[in-house]
N, C-alpha and C positions, 0 to 999 in steps of 0.2 A: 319722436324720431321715426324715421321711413324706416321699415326693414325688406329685404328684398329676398326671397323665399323660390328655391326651386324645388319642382314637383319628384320625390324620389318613391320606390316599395322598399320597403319594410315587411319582410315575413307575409309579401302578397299582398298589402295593405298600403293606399296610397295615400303618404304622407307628404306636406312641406315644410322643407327642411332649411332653418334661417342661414343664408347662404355667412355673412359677420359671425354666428356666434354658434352655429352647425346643431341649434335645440332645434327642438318639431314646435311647429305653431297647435295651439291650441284646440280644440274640436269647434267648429264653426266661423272660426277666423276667414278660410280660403273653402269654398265648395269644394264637393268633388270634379262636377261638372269645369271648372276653371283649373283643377290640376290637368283632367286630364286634358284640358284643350293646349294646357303649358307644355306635357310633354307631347303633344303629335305636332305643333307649332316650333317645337325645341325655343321654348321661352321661358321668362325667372317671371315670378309675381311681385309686382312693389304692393305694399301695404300704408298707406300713408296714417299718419297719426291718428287720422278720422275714422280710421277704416275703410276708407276706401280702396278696392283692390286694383290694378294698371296691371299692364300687360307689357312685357319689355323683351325686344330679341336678344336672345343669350350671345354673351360674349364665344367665338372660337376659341380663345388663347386663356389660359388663366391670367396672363397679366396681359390688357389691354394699351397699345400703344400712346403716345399721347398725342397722338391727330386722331384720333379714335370719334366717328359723329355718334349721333343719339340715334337711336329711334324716332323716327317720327310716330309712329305709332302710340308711345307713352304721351308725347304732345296730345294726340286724338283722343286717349281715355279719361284726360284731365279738363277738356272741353267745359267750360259753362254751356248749360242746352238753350238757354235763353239768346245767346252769342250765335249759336250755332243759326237757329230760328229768325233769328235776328237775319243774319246774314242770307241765307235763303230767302227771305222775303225780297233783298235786292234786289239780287241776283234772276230773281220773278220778274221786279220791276223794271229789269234791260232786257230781259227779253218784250214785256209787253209794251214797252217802248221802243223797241225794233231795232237799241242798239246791239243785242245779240241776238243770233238767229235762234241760239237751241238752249236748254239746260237739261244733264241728265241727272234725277236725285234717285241716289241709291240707299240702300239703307233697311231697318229691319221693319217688320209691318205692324201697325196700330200703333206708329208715335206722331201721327199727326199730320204725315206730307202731303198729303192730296188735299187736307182740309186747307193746311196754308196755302197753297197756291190757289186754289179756288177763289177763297176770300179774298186774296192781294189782287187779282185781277179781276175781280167783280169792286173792290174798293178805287180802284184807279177806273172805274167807269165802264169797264169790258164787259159786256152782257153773254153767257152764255147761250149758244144756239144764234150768235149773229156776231158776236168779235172772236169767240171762242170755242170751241168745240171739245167736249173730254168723252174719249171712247176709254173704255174698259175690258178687259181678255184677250183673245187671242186674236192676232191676225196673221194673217198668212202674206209672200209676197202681192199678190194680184189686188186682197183685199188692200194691203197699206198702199199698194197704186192708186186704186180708186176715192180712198179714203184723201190723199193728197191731194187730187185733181177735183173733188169735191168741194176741197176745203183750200183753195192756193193758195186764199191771198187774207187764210184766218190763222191767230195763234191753236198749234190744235196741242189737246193735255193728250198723248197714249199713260193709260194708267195701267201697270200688270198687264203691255204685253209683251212681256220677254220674250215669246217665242221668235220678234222678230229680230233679236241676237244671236238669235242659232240658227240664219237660213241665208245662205251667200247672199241670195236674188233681194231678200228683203232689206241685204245692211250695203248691197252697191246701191241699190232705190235711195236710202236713207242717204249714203255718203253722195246722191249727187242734190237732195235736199236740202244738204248743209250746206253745202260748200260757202266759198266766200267771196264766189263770182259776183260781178252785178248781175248778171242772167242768170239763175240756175235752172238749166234742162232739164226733167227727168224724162225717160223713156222706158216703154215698155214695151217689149216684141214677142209677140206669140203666133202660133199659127192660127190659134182661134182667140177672133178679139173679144176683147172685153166689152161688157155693156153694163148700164147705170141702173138703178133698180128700176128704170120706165122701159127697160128693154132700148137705151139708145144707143148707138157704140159708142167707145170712148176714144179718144187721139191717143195714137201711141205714142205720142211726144207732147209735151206742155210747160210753160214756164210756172214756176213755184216759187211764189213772192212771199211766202207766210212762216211761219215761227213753229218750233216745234219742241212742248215740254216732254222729256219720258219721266216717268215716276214708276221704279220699281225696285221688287227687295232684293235684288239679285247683288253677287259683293262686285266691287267696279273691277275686281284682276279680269273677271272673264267678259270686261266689253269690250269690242273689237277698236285694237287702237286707233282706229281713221274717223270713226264715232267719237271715242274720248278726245282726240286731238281737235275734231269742229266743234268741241261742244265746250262749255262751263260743266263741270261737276259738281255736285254737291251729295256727299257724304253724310248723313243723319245715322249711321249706327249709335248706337249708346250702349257702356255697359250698365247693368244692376244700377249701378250708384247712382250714373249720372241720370237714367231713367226714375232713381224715383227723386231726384233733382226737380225733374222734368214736371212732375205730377204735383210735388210743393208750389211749384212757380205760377200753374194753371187751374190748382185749386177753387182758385174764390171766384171764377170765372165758367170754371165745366159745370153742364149740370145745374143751372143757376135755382131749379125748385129744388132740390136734394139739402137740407141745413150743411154748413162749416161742419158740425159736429160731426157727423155720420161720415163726411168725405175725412176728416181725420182721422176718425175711428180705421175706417175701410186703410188708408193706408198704414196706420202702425198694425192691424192683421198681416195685408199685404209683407211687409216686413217682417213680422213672426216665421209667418210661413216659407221666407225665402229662408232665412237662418235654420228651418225645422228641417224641411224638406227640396227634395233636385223637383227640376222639373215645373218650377212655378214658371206660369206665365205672367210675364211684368212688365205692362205694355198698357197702355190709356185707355185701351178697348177693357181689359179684366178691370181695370181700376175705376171704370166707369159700371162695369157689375155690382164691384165690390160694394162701394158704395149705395146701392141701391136696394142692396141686403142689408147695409147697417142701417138706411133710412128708414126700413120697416119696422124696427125694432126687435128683431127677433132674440128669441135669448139666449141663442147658438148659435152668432151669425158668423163667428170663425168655420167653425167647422160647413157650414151654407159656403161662403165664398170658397174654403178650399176645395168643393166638392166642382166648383166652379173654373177656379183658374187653374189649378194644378193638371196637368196632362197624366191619364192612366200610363203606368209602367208597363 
């Protein structure tokens, strides 16, 4: 049976309290880390039979109306990752087939987004460095001018550079790259023009026929709606659960020299330590460590991986 649990103190002491039947849930049912994200969110915990923990906005009214919708949110924590994956790859494949111009994939870091895209567009024939182009870090407005007019008429990957959602100049650049014109213009007007790395000037105007993926961890509330609005989204957060979902599914594939054994081993660690301890990092990058600590054999390799994915307090 589902039970559904809001985060209350107790004598200073943060407990979930079964919302049906008003007992406290058990010690390692619900982290700490998830009460408290319950109360700073003002949300109940679902607990499903499996154990698996969802996220739900709390009702205002004690008795909810009977047009009352759901959260969409409990929809998102219930996700198959394989679905999710699944669908992102499409969504790759209309942009690299130029029936959408953009996709932005938001989401948390080390579950895989840059590696899928990369592959889907090198699988459908796209060569990096001549159909495709993926820059990394930061860019500034002047640079993602340059970086367009470089690249106008290629898919280009920005991977982690959010800075260009926090700078007016860089997200009008952006909104005249999207657009859904058949021409799109961009222009750039400065007192001192721009030049290419041969020292040539660059045109303060140019037309921009090319595609453009963003991939970063940033959450979608803070991209600017005119960005969200030209673009496809796609959403890859995952909690706990569905993350080590995630890591069953790609098992027999990640790491192909490492044995099945070790990479099983690595994940029921992984899982100990989430249950022991706040603070584990649980994400394909630690679970690709983990594993590589059981591969060796060592005869403490719990305590080796926690020393590893667990973040100092």
């Amino acid at each position: 049976m589902t039970n559904v649990f809001e985060a209350v103190r107790v004598n200073g002491k943060l407990l979930a309290k079964n919302i049906q039947t008003g007992e406290y849930a058990e010690r390692g049912l619900i982290r700490d880390i998830q009460l408290r994200a319950a109360i700073d969110r003002n949300e109940v915990l679902i607990v499903s039979p499996t154990g698996r923990v969802s996220r739900m906005a709390k009702a205002t009214t004690s008795t909810p109306a009977k047009s009352s919708k759901l959260s969409f949110v409990s929809v998102l924590d219930n996700r198959d990752p394989s679905i999710m994956f699944a669908n992102l790859e499409s969504l790759t494949k209309m942009v690299g087939r130029g029936i959408q111009p953009s996709l932005v994939i938001t989401g948390m870091a080390g579950v895989g987004k840059t590696h899928l895209v990369k592959e889907t567009l090198t699988n459908m024939g796209l060569r990096e460095s001549h159909e495709f182009e993926h820059f990394k870090g930061k860019a500034t407005p002047a640079g993602l001018y340059m970086t367009l007019y470089a690249n106008s008429d290629k898919i280009i990957v920005l991977d982690d550079c959010d800075s260009v959602f926090k700078d007016d100049d860089a997200v009008n650049i952006l909104k005249a790259a999207l657009d859904s014109y058949d021409t799109r213009q961009i222009s750039y007007i400065s007192s001192k023009p721009l030049k290419d790395e041969f020292g040539e000037p660059i045109p303060s105007r140019f037309e921009f026929t090319g595609k453009i993926i963003f991939i970063s961890n940033i959450n979608q509330s803070k991209l600017d709606p005119a960005i969200r609005s030209r673009s496809f989204v796609a959403d890859i957060s995952m909690n706990t659960g569905q993350m080590f979902t995630r890591m069953e599914q790609l098992m027999s594939s990640m790491e192909p020299r490492i044995p099945l054994v070790a990479k099983q081993q690595a994940l029921e660690i992984m899982k100990e330590l989430d249950v022991k301890f706040g603070g584990v990092d649980i994400n394909l990058r630690s679970f690709i460590k983990a594993a590589r600590i059981c591969a060796m054999g060592f005869d403490n390799p719990e305590m080796m991986v926690a020393e590893q994915i667990i973040a100092a307090q």
